[in-house]
Every structure is written in structure tokens, then in C-alpha cells.
VOZA-702392 format. One record per residue (C-alpha): residue in three letters; x, z, y. Coordinates in steps of 0.05 Angstrom, whole numbers, plus 32768, in hexadecimal, padded with zeros to 4 digits. Example, Ala and Ser with C-alpha at 12.3 -4.5 7.8 and 13.67 -1.06 7.14 Angstrom:
ALA80F6809C7FA6;SER8111808F7FEB;
// end
This chain:
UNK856B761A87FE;UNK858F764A882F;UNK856676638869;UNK858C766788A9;UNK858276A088D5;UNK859776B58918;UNK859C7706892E;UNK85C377148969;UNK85FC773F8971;UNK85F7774789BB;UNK85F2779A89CC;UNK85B5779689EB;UNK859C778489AB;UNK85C377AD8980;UNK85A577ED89A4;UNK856277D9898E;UNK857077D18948;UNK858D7787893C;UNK85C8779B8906;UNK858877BD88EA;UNK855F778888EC;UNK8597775B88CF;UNK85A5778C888C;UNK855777828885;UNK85567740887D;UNK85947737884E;UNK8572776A8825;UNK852577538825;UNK8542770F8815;UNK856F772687DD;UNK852F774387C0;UNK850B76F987BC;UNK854976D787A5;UNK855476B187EF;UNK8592769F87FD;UNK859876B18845;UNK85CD76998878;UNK85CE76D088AC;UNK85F176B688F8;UNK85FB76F0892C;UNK85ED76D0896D;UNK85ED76EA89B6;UNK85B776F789D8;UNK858676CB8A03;UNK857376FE8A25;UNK853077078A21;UNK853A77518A1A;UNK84F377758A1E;UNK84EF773F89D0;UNK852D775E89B0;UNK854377638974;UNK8529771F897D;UNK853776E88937;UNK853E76A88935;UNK8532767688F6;UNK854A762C88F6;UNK851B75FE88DF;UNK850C75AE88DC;UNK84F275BB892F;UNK852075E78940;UNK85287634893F;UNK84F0765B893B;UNK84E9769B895F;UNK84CE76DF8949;UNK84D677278975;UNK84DB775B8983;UNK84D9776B892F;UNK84EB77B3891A;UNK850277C888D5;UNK84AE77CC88C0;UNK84AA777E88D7;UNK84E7776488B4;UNK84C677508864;UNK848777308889;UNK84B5770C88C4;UNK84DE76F68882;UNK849C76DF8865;UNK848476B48898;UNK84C9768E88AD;UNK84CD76778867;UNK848C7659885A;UNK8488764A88AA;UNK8451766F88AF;UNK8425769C88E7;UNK843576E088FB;UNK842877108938;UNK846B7705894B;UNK847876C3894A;UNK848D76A88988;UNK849476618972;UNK84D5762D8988;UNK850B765989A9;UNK8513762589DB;UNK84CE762389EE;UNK84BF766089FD;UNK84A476658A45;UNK84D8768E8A60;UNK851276718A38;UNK84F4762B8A55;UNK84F076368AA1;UNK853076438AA5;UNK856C76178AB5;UNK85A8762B8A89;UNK85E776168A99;UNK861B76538A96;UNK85E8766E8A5C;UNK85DC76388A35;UNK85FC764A89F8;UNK85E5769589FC;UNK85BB76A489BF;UNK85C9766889A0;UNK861176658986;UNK863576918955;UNK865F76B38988;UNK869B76BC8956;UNK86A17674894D;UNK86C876458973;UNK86A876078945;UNK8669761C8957;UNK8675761D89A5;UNK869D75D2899E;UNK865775BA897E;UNK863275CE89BC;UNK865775AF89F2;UNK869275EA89F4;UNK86D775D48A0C;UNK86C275938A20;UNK86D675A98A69;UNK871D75BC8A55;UNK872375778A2E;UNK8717755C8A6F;UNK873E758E8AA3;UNK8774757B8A76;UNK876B752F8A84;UNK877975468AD7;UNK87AB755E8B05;UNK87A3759A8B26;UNK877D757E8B6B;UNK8750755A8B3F;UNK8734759B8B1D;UNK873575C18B65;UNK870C75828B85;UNK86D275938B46;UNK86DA75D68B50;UNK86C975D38B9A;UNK8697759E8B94;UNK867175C98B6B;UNK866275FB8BA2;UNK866E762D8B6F;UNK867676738B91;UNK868276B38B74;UNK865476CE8B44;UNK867A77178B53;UNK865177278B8E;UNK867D77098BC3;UNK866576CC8BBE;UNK86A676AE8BCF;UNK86B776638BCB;UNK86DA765F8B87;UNK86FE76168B8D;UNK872076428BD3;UNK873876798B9E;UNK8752764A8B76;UNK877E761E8BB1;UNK87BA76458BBC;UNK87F376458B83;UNK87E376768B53;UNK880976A98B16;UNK87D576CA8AF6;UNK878476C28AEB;UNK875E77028AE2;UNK871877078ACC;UNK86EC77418AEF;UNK86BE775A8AB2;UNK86BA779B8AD0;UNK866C77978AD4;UNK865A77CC8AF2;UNK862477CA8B20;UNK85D477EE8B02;UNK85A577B68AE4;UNK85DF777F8AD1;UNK85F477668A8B;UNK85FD771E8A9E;UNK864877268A8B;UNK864677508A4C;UNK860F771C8A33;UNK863E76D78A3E;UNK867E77048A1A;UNK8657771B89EB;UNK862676D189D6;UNK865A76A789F7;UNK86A176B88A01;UNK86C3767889F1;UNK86A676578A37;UNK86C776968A58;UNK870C768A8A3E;UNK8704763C8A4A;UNK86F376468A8B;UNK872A767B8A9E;UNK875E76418A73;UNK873F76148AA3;UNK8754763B8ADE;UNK879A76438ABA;UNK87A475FC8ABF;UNK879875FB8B01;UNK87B1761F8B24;UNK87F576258AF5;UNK87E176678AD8;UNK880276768A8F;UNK87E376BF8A8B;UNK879B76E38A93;UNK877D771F8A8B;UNK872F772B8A79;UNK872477718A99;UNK86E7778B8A7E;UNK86C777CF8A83;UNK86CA78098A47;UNK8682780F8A3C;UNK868077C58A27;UNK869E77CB89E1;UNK867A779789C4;UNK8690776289F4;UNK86D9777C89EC;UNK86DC776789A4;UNK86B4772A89B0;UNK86E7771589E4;UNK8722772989BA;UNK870677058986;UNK86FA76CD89A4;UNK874176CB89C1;UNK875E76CB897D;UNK873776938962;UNK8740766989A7;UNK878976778995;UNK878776618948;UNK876276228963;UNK879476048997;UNK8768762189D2;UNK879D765189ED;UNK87E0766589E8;UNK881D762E89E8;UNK880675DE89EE;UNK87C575E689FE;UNK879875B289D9;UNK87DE759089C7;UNK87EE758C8A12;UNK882975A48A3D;UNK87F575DC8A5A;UNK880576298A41;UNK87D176578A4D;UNK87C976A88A2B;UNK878C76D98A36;UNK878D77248A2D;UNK875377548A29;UNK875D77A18A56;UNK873077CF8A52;UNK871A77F98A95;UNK870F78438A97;UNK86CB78478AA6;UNK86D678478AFD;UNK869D78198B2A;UNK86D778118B56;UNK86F677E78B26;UNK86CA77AB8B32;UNK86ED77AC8B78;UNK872177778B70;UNK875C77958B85;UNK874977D48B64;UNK874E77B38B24;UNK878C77978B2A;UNK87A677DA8B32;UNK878D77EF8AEE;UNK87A577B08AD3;UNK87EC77C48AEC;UNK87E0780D8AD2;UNK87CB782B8B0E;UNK879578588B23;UNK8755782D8B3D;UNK876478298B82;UNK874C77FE8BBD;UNK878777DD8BD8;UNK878677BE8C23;UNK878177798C35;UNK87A5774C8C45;UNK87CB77398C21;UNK879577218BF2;UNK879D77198BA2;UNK87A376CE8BB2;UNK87E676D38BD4;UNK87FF771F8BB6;UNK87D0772E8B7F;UNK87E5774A8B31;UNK882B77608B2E;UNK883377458B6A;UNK882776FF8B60;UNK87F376D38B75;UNK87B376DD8B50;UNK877076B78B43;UNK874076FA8B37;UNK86F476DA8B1F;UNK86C377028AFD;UNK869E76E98ABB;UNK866976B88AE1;UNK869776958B0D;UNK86C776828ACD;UNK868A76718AA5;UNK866E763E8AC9;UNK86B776188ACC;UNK86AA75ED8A91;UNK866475DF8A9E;UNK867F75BC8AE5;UNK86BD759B8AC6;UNK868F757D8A8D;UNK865875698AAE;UNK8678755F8AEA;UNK8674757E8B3A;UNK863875638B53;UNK8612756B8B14;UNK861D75BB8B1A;UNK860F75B48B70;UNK85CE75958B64;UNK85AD75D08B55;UNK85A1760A8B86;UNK859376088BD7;UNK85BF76058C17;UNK860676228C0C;UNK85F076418BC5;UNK85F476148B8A;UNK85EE76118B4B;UNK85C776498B18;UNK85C8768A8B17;UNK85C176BD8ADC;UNK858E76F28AFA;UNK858277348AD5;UNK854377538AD9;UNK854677A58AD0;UNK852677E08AE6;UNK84CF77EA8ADE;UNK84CC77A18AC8;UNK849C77828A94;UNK84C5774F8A7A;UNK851477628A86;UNK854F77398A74;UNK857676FD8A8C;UNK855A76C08AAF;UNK858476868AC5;UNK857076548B00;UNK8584762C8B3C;UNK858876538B7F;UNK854776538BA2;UNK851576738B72;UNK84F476A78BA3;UNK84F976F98B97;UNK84B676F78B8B;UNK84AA76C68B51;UNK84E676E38B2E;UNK84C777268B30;UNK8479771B8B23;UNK847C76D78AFD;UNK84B676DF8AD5;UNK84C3772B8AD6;UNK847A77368ACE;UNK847777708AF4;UNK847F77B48AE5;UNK848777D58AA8;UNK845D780D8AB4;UNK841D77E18AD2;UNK842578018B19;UNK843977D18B50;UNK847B77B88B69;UNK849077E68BA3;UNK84DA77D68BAD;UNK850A77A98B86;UNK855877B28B90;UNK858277788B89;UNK85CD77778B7F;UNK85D877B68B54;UNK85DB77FB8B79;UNK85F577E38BB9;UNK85C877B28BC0;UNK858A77AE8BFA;UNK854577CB8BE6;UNK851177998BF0;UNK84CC77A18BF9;UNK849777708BEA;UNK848B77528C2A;UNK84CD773A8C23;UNK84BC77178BDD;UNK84BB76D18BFA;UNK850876D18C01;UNK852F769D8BDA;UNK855F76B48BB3;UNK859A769B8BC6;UNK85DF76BD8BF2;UNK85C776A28C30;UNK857776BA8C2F;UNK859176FE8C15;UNK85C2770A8C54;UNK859476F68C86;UNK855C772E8C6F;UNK859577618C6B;UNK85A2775B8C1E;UNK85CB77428BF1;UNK85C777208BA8;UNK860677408B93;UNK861677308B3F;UNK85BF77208B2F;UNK85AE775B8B20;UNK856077728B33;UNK854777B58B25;UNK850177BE8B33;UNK84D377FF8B4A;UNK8498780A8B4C;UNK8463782E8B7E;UNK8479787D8B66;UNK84C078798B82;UNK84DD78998BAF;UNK850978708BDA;UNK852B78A78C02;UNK854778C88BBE;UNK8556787D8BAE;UNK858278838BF4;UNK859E78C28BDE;UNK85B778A38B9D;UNK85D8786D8BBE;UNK8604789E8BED;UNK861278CA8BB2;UNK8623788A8B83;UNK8650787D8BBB;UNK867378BE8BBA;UNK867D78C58B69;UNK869578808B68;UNK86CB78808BA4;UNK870D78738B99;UNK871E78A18BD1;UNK875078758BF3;UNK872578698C37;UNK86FF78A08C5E;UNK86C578788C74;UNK86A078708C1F;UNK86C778BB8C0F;UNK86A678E48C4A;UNK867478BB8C5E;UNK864E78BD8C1F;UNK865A79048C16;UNK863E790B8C57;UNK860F78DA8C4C;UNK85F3790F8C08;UNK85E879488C39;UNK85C5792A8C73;UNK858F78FD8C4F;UNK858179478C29;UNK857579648C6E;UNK854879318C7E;UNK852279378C3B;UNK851F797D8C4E;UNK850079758C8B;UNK853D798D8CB7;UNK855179678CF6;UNK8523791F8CD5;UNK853578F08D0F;UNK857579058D2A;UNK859679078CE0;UNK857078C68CD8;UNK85A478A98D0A;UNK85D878D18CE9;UNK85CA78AB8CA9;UNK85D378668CD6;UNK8611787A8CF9;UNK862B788B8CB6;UNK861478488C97;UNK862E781F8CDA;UNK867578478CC5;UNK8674783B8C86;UNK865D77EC8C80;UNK869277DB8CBA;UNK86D078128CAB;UNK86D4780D8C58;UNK870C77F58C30;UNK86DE77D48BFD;UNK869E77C28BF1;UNK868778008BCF;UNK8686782F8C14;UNK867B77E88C3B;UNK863477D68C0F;UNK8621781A8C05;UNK85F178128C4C;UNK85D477D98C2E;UNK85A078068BFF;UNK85A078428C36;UNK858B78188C70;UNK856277E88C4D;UNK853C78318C2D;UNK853778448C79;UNK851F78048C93;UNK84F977F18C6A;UNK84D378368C43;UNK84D878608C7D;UNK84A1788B8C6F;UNK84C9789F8C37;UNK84F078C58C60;UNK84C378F78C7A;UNK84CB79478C69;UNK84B479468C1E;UNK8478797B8C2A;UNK8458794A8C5D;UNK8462790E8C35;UNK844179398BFE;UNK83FF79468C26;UNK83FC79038C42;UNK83FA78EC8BF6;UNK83BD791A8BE9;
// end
């Protein structure tokens, strides 16, 4: 008998001692003569369990985590003879956490071999592109819009409007950048094949023969998945000339950034696609009508192309009838920061800040309570907890002064300080600028120096309003989104944390 077992691959993983973990096994079964059939997954992304192993059974696979090297001969133990142990978490798929959720984009994360294109066919993969190929052009748009689906980038811009105007190349943003997000690297990494189908979806559409997947240096583990995963799509029929035996020609190519935030700015990227320095261009014209090389371009980031074949397959309204309002379908949050139980969790639109933090989050690591949480990576809005009833959706966020940005929520508890917090945003700001506009390349620099007066006491309320004039500047006169979301944390620090800002010595004896 061969005993099937699943480690994954993904990084997050990795850095806690999966490939470990996996040598273990082969080696403690060698020892009792079991054959063992090893499958590197992706993650699920229950994180705070990793190195997290799975076993197959008769009812399904059986969970086990987070096992070190010391665990490995008695987790080995108990999966064969289907026994108890202390880390036994029972069915994968009915694990609390795992349960609540609703996976649509994720589904196969964790659960497929990541390397093989077999594997993704058996659950459910390139059944969209079977049936894009069975429709013109305007029948694929009409799903596509339909769906509702928006941007998953940050934007949150209509996708089926991206995709309306005659197109020449599709470009995938996997430039994730932003602090507390890893829903991209996990889907490359667990699930590539649903990212190439989607972007050969797009092709098809839109009449696109060529795309680029630009994804950031310090993801080298979902740049070999991808390129992997490009070569076998390509073995298999799934790209390159006659798609699927049709008249459809679509190609894929992997670049690698250089490590700059800016990067994740649209236009910025296509400039380092074309060789160029990262830099913000102006707009009009947009990528849509003068984008890569000049030519029309559909620019998506990982997401937005993953949830393609989930709409085409299972059709438009299927994918809208989840979510709230003008924000549908699911939405892979990541849980960071001072948080008990970190990792990705996938549901409709709606699920308040609050639940997501306390119920499914847990709280915070460290046992202290939640003072802030900060939602759309490092430009995004501190909120406190009296603003933990708000939905999470684009609409709820915008109307309390926030924004959901890519998922991402990092969480902090009561011993931060949010005017250093402030401070990191402005100087974030200033590392990161491409330099092109003066609003983000002074006024963050300028930004630095006057929130250190006012921790130092100097000039409090009249630099206080220097800080907002600054903001006001910045959010209104910026190129991109990096100077124009930079206020976002800063005034939403001020607004909401104000005592924060105080001269540090008196905000010392008030604490005594």
C-alpha cells in the first residue's frame, strides 16, 4: 500500500521548515518499509498551522500542524494506523476556519499539485476556457460584466470596462507589494494554472496573442511555479499556436521586477516591462488605448485574472450572487500584523471588520487588545474599533475614509504608537517615490520633518495643519496613487489617535 501525502511548497511554508518536514517523512518511512507517495501542494493558508500535512484517507485528507522535525516519526505513526495525536486536526475540509469560508478564486489552493496540469483538469481547471472558446468575443465581455467583478488591485475598477476596448497585449500586475499581502504569491505558487487560464481567457477576448506575468524579485518561488506552469500549459495545448485545437493563439511570459513599490502602479510597470526605469507616466492616455509598446493593453493583477474561469464556468450570476451593493463576489483577505490566527480567508463582501478580526483573526497575538487595524497595505486608513462594524466591501470602506485596497489587514495592538505609525507612512512615501511628481517627492519629505516636530513638542497644532495641508496636496496633486493614498494612514492616525500626537514627554506622564 502507498500512503499519499500532501506537504506544501508554498514559501510561507517553506520558511518554517516544510522541505524539512518533507525529507522527514521520506526518511522515517523508508525506515518502516512504507512506500510513501509524497505531493507538494500550495498552501491553504492557514498560516499560524504551517508546515501543516495532509494524509488522504477513505474520508478524505486528514490534517496534522504545525509538525516540526521532533513531530514528524509520531505524525507518521498516527496517519498510518489513523490514529490520535496532539496534532491532529482532523478532515482538512472541516476545519472551522477552512469551513466558513467561501472559496471560489482559492479553491484549489492546498489541494492540487501545483506542477500538474492533470491535476488542476480533475478539479474543475480549464473548464472556463473550454467554454470561452465555445463564444464570441461580446459573449465573454457580457459574463465578464455580469459578474460585477472589479479589480482585486486596489482600484477596484470594473474589469468587463477594461476589457471593452480592442486590445494588443494582456499584462498581469504581480507586483505585490503592499505590507501584510500574499494573496498573489499563494494562487502562483498552489494554483498557477487558473492564472494563465484566466489571462488566455482575456486573450481571447479581447484579441490579445501576447502577455506578460510581471511579478516582483522577492517572489522566487512563484517565478518558477509560474514558469513552470507555462511550460506544461504549453506541452498540453493550453497556450501557444491553436489553442485547445482552435483558431485562438495565445503566449505568456514571466519578468521579473527590481524590487520598486512603485512598480505596482500600472503605468509604472509597463515602463519596466519596456526596459525603462519605474516611472509614473501621466494619464490620459490610459494603458487601454496607449498602453505596452504602445499598443492597447489589458493590465489585471493576479485576483482579477483568477477569478475569470470561475465566472465563465459557473457562469455570471453565479459569481454576482455573492457580496453586497456594487461589490460582488469573494474576496481573499489576509490577516497580518499582532494577529492570533494569520493567513488567508476567502468570503463574499459583507463580512464586517470586526468579525474578521476577533472571530476569525482571533485577536492579537500577543493577548493585549486590538487598538488599530490597517487595511489595504501601507497606504491604507487606520481604523479603530469603534469603526469595527463596517462591512467590508469598496463602498463601506470609502464612506469612513478608508479603503480595502489588495485584502490585506495588519493588526496592532494597544502599545503602538500611531504617530510613529504616521511617520512611517510619509517616510514609506519618500523611499518609494518615483520622483516624477512634486506633490509624493516633497511632500513626504516634508511630511518626515514636521510630524518629528510635532513629536517633539515644537509648534503641536500649527504643524498639525501643516501635516493636513500637506496631505490635502498630496491626495489631490499626485501622479499616482502612492503620493495620492499616502494621507489615507496620516489623516486617519490624526483623526482618529489624536492623542498620539501630543509632545512625547507629556504623553509619557499622562501614561503614568
Amino acid at each position: 500500500m502507498t500512503v499519499r501525502i500532501f506537504v506544501s511548497r508554498d514559501a510561507g511554508a517553506v520558511a518554517v521548515g516544510a522541505d524539512e518536514i518533507a525529507l522527514a517523512l521520506e526518511q522515517a518511512a523508508a525506515k518502516r518499509g512504507v512506500t510513501l507517495e509524497i505531493v507538494r501542494t500550495g498552501s491553504r493558508g492557514l498560516y499560524w498551522l504551517e508546515p501543516m500535512i495532509e494524509i488522504a484517507t477513505a474520508h478524505g485528507r486528514v490534517a496534522f500542524g504545525p509538525v516540526t522535525d521532533a513531530d514528524v516519526t509520531s505524525v507518521l505513526d498516527a496517519m498510518i494506523a489513523d490514529g490520535p495525536h496532539a496534532l491532529r486536526l482532523g478532515i482538512a475540509d472541516e476545519i472551522p476556519w477552512l469551513k466558513r469560508q467561501t472559496r471560489l478564486t482559492f479553491a484549489r489552493c492546498g489541494v492540487i499539485d501545483p506542477r500538474s496540469v492533470e491535476d488542476y483538469r480533475v478539479h474543475g481547471g480549464y473548464k472556463g476556457l473550454e467554454r470561452a472558446l465555445t463564444l464570441d468575443a461580446d459573449a465573454i465581455l457580457a459574463d465578464v460584466t455580469t459578474s460585477g467583478l472589479r479589480g482585486r488591485g486596489g482600484a477596484g475598477f470594473p474589469t468587463g470596462i477594461k476589457w471593452k476596448t480592442d486590445r494588443k497585449y494582456i499584462v498581469c500586475n504581480a507586483d505585490e507589494g503592499d505590507s501584510g499581502t500574499f494573496a498573489d504569491r499563494m494562487i502562483m505558487e498552489g494554483d498557477p494554472f487558473v492564472v494563465i487560464e484566466g489571462m488566455t481567457i482575456a486573450g481571447i477576448t479581447v484579441g490579445a496573442t501576447k502577455g506578460y506575468i510581471y511579478i516582483r524579485s522577492e517572489y522566487p518561488h512563484a517565478v518558477e511555479a509560474m514558469n513552470a506552469a507555462i511550460i506544461v500549459a504549453k506541452r498540453a495545448g493550453f497556450l501557444g499556436e491553436g489553442i485547445c485545437g482552435s483558431a485562438h493563439n495565445f503566449d505568456l511570459e514571466v519578468r521579473v521586477g527590481a524590487g520598486a513599490y512603485v512598480c505596482g502602479e500600472e503605468t509604472s510597470l509597463l515602463e519596466s516591462l519596456e526596459g525603462r526605469r519605474g516611472i509614473v507616466r501621466a494619464k490620459p492616455p490610459l494603458p487601454a488605448h496607449k498602453g505596452l509598446f504602445g499598443k492597447p493593453t489589458v493590465i489585471n493583477n493576479v485576483l482579477s485574472f483568477a477569478a475569470i474561469p470561475f465566472i465563465l464556468a459557473g457562469g455570471a450570476k453565479a459569481y454576482a450572487d455573492f457580496g453586497m451593493g456594487r461589490s460582488r463576489g469573494t474576496m481573499p483577505i489576509q490577516l497580518a500584523g499582532n494577529i492570533r490566527h494569520g493567513g488567508l480567508f476567502e468570503i463574499a463582501f459583507g463580512i464586517t471588520l470586526g468579525e474578521l478580526v476577533d472571530d476569525i483573526g482571533g485577536g492579537t497575538f500577543t493577548g493585549r487588545p486590538v487598538r488599530a487595524v490597517q487595511v489595504g497595505g501601507p497606504l491604507g486608513a487606520y481604523f479603530p474599533r469603534e469603526l469595527f462594524d463596517t462591512p467590508f466591501d469598496y463602498e463601506s470602506f470609502a464612506a469612513r475614509d478608508g479603503l480595502i485596497g489588495h485584502g490585506g489587514i495588519v493588526v496592532f495592538d494597544d502599545s503602538v504608537d500611531m504617530s510613529k505609525q504616521a511617520r512611517f507612512a510619509m517616510e514609506f512615501c519618500a523611499v518609494e517615490s518615483c520622483g516624477k511628481c512634486t506633490p509624493c517627492r516633497i511632500g513626504s519629505t516634508r511630511g518626515v520633518e514636521t510630524i518629528d516636530k510635532i513629536r517633539a513638542g515644537e509648534r503641536v497644532n500649527e504643524n498639525i495643519a501643516v501635516v493636513e495641508d500637506l496631505c490635502n496636496t498630496m491626495k489631490f496633486g499626485s501622479l499616482c496613487a502612492l503620493g495620492g493614498f499616502t494621507p489615507y494612514p496620516v489623516m486617519s492616525a490624526l483623526k482618529h489617535f489624536r492623542e498620539d500626537f501630543a509632545p512625547v514627554p507629556a504623553r509619557l506622564q499622562a501614561a503614568e
